[in-house]
Backbone as CSV, one residue per row, in Angstrom:
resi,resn,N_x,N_y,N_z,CA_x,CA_y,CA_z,C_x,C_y,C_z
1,UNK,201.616,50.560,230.320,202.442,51.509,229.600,202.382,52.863,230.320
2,UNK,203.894,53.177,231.082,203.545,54.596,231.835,203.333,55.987,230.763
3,UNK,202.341,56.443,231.083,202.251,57.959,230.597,200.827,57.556,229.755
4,UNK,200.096,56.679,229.068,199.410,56.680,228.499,198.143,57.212,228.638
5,UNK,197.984,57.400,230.383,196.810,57.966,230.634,197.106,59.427,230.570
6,UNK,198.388,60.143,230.632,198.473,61.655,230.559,198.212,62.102,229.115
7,UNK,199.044,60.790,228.181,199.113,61.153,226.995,197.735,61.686,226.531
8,UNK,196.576,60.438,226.999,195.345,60.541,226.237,194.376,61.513,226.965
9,UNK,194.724,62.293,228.134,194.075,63.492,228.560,194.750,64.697,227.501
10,UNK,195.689,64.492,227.093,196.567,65.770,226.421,196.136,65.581,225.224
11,UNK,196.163,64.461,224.844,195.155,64.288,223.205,193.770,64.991,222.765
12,UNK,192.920,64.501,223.907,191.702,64.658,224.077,191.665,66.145,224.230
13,UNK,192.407,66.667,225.472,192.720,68.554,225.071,192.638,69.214,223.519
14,UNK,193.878,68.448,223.444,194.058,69.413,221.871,192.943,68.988,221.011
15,UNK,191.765,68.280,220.788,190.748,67.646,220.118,189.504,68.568,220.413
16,UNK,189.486,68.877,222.078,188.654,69.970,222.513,188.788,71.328,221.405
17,UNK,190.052,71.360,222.110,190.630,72.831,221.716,190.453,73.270,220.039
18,UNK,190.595,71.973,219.038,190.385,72.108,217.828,188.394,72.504,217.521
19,UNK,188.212,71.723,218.607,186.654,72.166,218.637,186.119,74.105,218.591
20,UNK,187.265,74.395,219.787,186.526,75.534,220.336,186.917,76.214,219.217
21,UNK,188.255,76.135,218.523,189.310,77.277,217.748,188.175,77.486,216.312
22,UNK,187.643,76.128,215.949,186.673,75.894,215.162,185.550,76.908,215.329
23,UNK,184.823,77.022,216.487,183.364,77.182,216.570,183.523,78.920,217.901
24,UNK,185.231,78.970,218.235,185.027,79.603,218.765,184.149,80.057,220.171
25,UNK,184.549,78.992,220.904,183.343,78.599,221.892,183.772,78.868,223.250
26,UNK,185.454,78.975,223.474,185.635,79.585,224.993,187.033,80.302,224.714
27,UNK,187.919,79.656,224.703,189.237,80.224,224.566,189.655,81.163,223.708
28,UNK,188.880,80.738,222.696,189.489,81.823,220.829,188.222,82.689,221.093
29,UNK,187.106,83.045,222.016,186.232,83.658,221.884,186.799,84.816,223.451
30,UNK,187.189,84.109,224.027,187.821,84.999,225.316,188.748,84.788,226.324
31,UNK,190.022,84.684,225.277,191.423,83.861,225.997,191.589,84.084,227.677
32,UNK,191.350,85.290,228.074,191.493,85.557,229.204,190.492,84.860,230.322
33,UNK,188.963,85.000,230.114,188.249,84.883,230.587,188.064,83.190,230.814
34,UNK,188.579,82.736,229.894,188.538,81.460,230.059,189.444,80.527,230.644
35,UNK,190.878,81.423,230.755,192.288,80.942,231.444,191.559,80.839,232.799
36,UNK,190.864,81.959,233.163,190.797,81.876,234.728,189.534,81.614,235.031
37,UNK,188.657,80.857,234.206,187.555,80.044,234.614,188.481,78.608,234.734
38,UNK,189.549,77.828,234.254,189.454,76.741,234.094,191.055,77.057,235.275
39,UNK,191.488,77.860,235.470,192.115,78.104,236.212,191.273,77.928,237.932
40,UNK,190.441,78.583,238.041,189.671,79.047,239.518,189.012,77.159,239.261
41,UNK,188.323,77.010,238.188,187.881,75.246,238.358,188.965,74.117,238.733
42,UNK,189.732,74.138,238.233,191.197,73.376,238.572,191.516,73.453,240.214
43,UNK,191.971,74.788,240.319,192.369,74.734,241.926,190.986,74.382,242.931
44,UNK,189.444,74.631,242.457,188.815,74.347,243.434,188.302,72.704,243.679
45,UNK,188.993,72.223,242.307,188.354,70.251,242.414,190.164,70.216,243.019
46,UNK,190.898,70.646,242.905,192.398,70.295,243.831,192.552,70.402,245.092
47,UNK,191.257,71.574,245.370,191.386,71.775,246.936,190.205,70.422,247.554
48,UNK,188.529,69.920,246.535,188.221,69.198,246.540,188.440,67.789,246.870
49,UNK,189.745,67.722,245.897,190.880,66.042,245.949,191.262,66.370,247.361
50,UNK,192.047,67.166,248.016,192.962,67.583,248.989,191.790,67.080,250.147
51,UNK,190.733,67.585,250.224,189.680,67.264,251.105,189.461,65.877,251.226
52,UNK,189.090,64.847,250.308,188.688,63.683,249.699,189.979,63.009,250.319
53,UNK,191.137,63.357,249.716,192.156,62.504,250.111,192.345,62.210,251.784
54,UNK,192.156,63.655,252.666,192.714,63.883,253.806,191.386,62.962,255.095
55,UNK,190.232,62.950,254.361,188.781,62.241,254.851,189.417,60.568,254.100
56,UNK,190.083,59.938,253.521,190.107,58.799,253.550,189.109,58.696,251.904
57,UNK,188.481,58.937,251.469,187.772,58.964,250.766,187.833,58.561,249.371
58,UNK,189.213,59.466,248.750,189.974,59.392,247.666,191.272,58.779,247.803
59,UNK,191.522,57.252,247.289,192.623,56.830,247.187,192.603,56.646,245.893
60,UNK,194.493,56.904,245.945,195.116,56.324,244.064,195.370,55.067,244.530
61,UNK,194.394,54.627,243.247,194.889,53.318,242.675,196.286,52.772,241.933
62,UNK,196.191,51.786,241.871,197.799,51.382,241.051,196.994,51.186,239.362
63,UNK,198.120,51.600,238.914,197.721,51.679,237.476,198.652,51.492,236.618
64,UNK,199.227,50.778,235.607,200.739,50.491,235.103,200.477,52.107,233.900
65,UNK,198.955,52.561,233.858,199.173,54.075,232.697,199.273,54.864,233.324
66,UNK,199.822,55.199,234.575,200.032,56.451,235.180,201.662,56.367,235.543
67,UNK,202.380,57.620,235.057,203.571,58.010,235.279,204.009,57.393,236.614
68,UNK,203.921,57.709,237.731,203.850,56.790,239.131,204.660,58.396,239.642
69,UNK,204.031,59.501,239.370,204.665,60.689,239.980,204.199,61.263,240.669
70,UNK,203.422,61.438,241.960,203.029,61.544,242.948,203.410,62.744,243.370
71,UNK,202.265,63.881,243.240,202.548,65.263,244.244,202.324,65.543,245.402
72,UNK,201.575,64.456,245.793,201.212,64.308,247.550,200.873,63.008,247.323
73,UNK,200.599,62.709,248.552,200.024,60.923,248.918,198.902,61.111,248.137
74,UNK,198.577,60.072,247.195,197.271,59.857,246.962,196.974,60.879,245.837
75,UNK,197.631,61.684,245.090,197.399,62.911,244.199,198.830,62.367,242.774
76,UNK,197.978,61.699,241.660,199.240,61.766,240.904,199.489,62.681,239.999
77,UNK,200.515,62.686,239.089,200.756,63.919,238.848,199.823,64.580,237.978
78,UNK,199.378,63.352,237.052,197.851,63.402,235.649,196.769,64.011,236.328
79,UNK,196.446,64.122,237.949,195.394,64.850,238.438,195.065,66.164,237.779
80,UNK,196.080,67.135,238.493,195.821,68.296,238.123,195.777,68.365,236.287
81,UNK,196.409,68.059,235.693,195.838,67.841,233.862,194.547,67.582,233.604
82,UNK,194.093,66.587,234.268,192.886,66.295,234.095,191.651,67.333,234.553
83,UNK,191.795,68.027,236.004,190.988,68.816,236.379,190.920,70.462,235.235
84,UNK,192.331,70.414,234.844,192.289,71.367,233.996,191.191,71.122,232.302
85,UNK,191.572,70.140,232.525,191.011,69.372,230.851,189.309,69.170,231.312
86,UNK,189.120,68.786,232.805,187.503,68.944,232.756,187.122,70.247,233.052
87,UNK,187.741,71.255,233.076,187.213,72.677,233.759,187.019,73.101,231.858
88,UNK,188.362,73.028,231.165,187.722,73.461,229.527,186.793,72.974,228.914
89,UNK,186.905,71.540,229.202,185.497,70.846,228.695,184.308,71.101,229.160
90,UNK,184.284,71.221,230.177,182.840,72.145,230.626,182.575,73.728,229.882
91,UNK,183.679,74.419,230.041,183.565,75.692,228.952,183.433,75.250,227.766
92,UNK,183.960,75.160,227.109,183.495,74.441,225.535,182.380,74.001,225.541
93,UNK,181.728,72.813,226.321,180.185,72.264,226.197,179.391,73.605,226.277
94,UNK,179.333,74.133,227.151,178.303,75.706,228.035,178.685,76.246,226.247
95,UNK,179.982,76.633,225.898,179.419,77.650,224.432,179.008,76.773,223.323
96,UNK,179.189,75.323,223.172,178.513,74.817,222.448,176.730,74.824,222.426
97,UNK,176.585,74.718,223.642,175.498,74.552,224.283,174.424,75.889,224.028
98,UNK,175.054,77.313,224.445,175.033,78.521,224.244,174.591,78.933,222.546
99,UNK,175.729,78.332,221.900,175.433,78.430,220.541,174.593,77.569,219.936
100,UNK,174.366,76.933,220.006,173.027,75.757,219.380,172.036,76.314,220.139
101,UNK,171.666,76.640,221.081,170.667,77.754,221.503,169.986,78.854,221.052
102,UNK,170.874,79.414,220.766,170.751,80.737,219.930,170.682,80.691,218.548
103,UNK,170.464,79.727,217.859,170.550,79.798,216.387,169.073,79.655,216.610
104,UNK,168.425,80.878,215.174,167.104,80.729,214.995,166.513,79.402,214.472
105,UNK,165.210,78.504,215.103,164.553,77.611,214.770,164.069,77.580,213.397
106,UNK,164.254,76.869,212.692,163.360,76.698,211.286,161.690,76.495,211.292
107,UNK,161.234,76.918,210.559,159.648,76.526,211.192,159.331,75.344,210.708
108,UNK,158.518,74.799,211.229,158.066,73.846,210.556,157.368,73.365,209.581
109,UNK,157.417,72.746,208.861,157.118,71.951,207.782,155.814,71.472,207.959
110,UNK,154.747,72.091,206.764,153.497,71.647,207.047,153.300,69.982,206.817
């Protein structure tokens, strides 16, 4: 089924995103700061792929859930979505991470 793998990176986004808007953890806590963390992460796993691809390293597979839309040899189009979707998910984890940190410990229980 084409698109199913974009669909379910774009799902999984907005599921993040309900996370952060919730808990306030990257984006709703610092829209800017976080555009261009997942921005600067995106282009540097693209320049990454670009490397990978050009060394032989990284080939696309055939897949009947991928659109079949190809931005270079070997780069489909769900790439860059995805690098974007793991650059927020890494922000989101770090303020999840951040915040469960910082909450004071309960003492313990004799």
């Amino acid at each position: 089924m084409p698109g199913l793998y974009l669909a379910a990176i774009l799902l999984s986004a907005v599921g993040v995103a309900l996370l952060d808007r919730r808990w306030r953890l990257a984006a709703w806590a610092s829209p800017g700061r976080a555009a261009a963390a997942v921005a600067i992460g995106t282009v540097f796993f693209l320049a990454w792929d670009a490397v990978g691809i050009a060394t032989g390293v990284f080939v696309k597979g055939d897949s009947a859930l991928l659109l079949g839309v190809d931005l270079a040899p070997h780069l489909p189009l769900e790439e860059p979505f995805f690098l974007a979707f793991l650059s927020y998910l890494a922000l989101v984890a770090w303020g999840a991470a951040r915040l469960l940190l910082s909450r004071p410990r309960k003492a313990d229980a004799p």
